[in-house]
DRENTIGU-579216 format. One record per residue: chain; residue in one letter; x, y, z of N, C-alpha, C, O in turn. Coordinates in steps of 0.001 Angstrom, whole numbers, plus 500000, padded with zeros to 6 digits. Layout:
% DRENTIGU-579216
unit,code,n.u,n.v,n.w,ca.u,ca.v,ca.w,c.u,c.v,c.w,o.u,o.v,o.w
A,a,X,Y,Z,X,Y,Z,X,Y,Z,X,Y,Z
...
***
This chain:
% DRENTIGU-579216
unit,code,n.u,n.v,n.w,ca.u,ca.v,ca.w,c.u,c.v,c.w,o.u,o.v,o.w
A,x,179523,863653,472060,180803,863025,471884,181035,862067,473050,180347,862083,474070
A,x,181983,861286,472844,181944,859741,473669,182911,860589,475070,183947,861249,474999
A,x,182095,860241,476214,183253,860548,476874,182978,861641,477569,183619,861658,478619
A,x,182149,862748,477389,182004,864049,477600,181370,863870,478902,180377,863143,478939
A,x,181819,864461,480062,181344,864229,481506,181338,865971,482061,182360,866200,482707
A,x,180471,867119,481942,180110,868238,482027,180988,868571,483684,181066,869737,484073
A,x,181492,867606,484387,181634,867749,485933,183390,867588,486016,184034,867659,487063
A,x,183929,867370,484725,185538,867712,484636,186299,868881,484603,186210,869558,483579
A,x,186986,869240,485450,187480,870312,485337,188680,870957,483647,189461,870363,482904
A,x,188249,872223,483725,188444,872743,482555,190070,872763,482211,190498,872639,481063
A,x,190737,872903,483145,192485,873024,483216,192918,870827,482539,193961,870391,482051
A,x,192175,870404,482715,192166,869015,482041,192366,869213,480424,191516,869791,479747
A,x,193575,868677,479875,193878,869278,478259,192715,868465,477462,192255,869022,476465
A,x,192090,866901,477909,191503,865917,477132,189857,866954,477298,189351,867596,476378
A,x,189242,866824,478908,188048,867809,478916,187862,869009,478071,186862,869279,477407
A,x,189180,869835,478203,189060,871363,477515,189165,870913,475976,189084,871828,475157
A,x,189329,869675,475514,189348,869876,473752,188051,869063,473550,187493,869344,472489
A,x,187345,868002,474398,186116,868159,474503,185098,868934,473949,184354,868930,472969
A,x,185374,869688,475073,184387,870809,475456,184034,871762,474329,182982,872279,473953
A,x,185497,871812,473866,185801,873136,472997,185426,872767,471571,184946,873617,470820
A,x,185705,871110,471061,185342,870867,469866,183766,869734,469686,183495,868869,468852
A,x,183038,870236,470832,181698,868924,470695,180964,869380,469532,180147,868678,468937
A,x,181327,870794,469158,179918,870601,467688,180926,870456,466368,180424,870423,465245
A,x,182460,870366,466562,183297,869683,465392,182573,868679,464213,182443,867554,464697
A,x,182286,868717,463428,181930,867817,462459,182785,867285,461241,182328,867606,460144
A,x,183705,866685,461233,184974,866226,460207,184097,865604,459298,184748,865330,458290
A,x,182803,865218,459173,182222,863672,458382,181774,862402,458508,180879,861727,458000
A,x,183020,862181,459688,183653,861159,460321,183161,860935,461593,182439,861911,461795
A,x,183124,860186,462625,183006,860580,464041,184404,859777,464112,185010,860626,464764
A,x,185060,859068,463973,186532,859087,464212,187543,859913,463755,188620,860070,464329
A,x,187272,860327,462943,188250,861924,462325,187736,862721,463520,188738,863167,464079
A,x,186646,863103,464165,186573,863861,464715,187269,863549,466219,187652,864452,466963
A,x,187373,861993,466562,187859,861697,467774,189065,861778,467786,189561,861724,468911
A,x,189961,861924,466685,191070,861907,466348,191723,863481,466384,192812,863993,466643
A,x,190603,863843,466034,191252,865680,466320,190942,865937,467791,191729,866614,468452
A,x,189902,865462,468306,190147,865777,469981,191560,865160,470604,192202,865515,471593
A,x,191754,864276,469801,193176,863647,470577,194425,864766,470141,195114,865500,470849
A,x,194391,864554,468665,195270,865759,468805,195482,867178,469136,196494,867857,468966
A,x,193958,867612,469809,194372,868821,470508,194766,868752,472217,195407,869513,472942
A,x,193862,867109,472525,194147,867112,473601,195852,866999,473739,196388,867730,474572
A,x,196675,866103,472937,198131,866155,473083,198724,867715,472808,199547,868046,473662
A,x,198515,868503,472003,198905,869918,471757,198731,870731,473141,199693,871242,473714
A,x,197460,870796,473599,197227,871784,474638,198020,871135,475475,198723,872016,475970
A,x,198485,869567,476166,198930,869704,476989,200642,869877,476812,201358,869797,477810
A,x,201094,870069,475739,202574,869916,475091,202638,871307,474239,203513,871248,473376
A,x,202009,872402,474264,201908,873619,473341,203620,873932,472664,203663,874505,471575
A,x,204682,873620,473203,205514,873616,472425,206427,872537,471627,207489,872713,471030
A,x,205794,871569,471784,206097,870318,471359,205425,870319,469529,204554,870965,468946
A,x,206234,869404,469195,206136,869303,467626,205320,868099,467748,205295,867328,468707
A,x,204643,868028,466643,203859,866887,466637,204139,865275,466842,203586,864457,467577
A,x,204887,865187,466189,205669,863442,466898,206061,863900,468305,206143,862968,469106
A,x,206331,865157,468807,206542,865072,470359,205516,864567,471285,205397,863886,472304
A,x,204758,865311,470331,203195,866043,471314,202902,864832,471270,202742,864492,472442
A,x,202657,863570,470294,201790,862701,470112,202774,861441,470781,202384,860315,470472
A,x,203369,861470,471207,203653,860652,472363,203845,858978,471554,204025,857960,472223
A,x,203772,858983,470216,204369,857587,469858,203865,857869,468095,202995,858586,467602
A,x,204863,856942,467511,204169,856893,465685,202712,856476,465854,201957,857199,465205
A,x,202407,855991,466202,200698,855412,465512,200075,856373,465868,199389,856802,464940
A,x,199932,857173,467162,199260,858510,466936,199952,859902,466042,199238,860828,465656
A,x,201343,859851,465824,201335,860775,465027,201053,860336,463604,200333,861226,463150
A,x,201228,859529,462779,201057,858982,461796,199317,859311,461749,199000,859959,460751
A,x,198453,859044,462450,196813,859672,462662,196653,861191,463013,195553,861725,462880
A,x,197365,861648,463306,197226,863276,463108,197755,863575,461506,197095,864370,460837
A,x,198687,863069,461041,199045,863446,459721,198208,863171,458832,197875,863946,457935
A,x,197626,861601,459058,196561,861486,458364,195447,862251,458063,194955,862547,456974
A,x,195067,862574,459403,194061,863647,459370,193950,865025,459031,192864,865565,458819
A,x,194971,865565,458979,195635,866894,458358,195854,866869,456662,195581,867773,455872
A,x,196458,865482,456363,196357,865660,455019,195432,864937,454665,195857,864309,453696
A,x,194279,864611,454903,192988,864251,454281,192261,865432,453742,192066,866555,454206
A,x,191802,864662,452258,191742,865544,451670,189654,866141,451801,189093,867172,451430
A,x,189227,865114,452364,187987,865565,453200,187754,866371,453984,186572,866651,454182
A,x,189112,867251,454946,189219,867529,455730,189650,868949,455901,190670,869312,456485
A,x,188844,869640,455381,189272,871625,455129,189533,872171,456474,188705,872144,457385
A,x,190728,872672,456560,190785,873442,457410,189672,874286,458375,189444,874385,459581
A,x,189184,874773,457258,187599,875823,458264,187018,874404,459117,187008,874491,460345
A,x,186547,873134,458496,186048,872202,459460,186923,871948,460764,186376,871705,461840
A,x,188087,872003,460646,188782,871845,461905,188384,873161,462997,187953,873052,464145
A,x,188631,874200,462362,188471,875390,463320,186938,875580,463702,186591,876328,464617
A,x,186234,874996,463088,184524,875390,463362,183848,875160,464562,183012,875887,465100
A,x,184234,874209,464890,184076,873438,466388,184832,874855,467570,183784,875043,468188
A,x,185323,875348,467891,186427,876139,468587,185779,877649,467998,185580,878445,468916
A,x,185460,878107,466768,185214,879255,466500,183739,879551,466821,183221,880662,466705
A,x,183156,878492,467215,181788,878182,467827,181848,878818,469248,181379,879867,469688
A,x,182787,877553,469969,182769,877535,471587,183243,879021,471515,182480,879882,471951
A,x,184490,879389,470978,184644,880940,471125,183524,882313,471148,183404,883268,471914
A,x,182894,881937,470073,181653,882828,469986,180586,882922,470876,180189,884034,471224
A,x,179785,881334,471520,179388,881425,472501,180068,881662,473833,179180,881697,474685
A,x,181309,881847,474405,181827,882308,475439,181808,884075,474987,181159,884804,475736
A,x,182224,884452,474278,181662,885938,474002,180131,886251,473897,179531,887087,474572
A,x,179805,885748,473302,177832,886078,473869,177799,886067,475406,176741,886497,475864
A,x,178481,885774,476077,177858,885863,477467,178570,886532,478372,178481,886625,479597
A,x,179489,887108,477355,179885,888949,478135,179361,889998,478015,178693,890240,477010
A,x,179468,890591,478668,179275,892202,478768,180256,892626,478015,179807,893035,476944
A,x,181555,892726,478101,182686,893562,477394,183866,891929,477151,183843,890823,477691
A,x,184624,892449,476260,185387,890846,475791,186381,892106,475015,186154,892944,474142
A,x,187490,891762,475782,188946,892384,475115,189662,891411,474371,190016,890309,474790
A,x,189858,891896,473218,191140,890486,472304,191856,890989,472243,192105,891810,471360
A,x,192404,890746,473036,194341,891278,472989,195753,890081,471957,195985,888874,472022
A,x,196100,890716,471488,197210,889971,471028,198544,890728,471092,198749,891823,470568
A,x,199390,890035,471772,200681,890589,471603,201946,889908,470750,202642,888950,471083
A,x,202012,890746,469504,203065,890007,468541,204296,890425,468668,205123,890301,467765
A,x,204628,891144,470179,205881,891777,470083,206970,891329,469956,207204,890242,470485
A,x,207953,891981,469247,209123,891028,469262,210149,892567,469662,209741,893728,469631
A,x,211427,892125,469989,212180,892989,470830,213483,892690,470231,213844,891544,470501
A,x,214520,893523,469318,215450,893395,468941,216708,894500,469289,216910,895446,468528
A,x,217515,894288,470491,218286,895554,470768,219585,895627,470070,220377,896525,470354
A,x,219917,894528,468962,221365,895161,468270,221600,896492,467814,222748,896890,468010
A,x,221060,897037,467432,221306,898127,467236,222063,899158,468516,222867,900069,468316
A,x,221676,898820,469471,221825,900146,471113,223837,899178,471368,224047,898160,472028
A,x,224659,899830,470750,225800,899012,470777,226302,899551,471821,227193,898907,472374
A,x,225917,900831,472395,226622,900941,473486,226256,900626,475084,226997,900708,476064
A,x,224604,900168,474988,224186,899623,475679,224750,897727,475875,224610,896918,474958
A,x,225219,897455,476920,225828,895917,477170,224821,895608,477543,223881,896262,477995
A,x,225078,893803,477243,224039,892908,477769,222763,892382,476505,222147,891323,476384
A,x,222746,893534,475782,220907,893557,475240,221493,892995,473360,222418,893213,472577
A,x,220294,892237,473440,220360,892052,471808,219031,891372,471402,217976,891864,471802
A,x,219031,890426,470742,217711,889715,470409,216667,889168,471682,217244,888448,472496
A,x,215900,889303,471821,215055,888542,472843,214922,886871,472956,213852,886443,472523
A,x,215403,886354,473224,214800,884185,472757,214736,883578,473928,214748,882357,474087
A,x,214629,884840,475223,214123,883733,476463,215284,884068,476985,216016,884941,476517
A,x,215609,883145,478359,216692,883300,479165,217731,883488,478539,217553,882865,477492
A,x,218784,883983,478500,219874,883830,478253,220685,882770,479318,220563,882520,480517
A,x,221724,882204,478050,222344,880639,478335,223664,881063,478162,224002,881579,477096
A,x,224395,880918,479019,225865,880772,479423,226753,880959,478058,227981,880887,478105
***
């Protein structure tokens, strides 16, 4: 892939989607440069919506494109990443997947003050 310099550090959002999607194959080699862009804007914006993340219309208008192309199956997007994932687990000894889906709802405890839904800081 154009661009790929092995001596960039990994905390870099453009290097780490690189890295992570070089055996990606969309069809395309611009569909595919186009999904490195849009992960590189995601990873560095993870809660940003896509016209956020993408930092102007002509790149979001090319992520949409590329999402609703109909060349473009989902599994091919993830293949690139379910790769790099697999080879970073081959080269453990032990590999924990943790996921935490917790969610925390205290309405119920009415006589406990203060506590109710979880959504982050509480705001004035």
């Amino acid at each position: 892939m154009a661009g790929l310099d092995s001596q960039q550090p990994y905390h870099d959002p453009a290097f780490w989607a690189m890295m992570e999607l070089n055996s990606t194959d969309l069809g395309d080699l611009r569909r595919t440069e186009r999904l490195v862009r849009l992960v590189t804007a995601l990873t560095a914006n993870p809660t940003s919506s896509l016209p956020e993340a993408c930092k102007g219309w002509g790149e979001t208008k090319g992520a949409y494109r590329l999402l609703e192309n109909e060349e473009v199956e989902p599994k091919m997007i993830l293949s690139g990443h379910q790769r790099s994932t697999l080879k970073r687990i081959a080269e453990q000894d032990v590999v924990l997947l943790v996921q935490d889906t917790t969610g925390m709802n205290f309405t119920s405890h009415r006589a406990t003050k203060g506590l109710g839904p979880h959504r982050g800081p509480a705001t004035p």
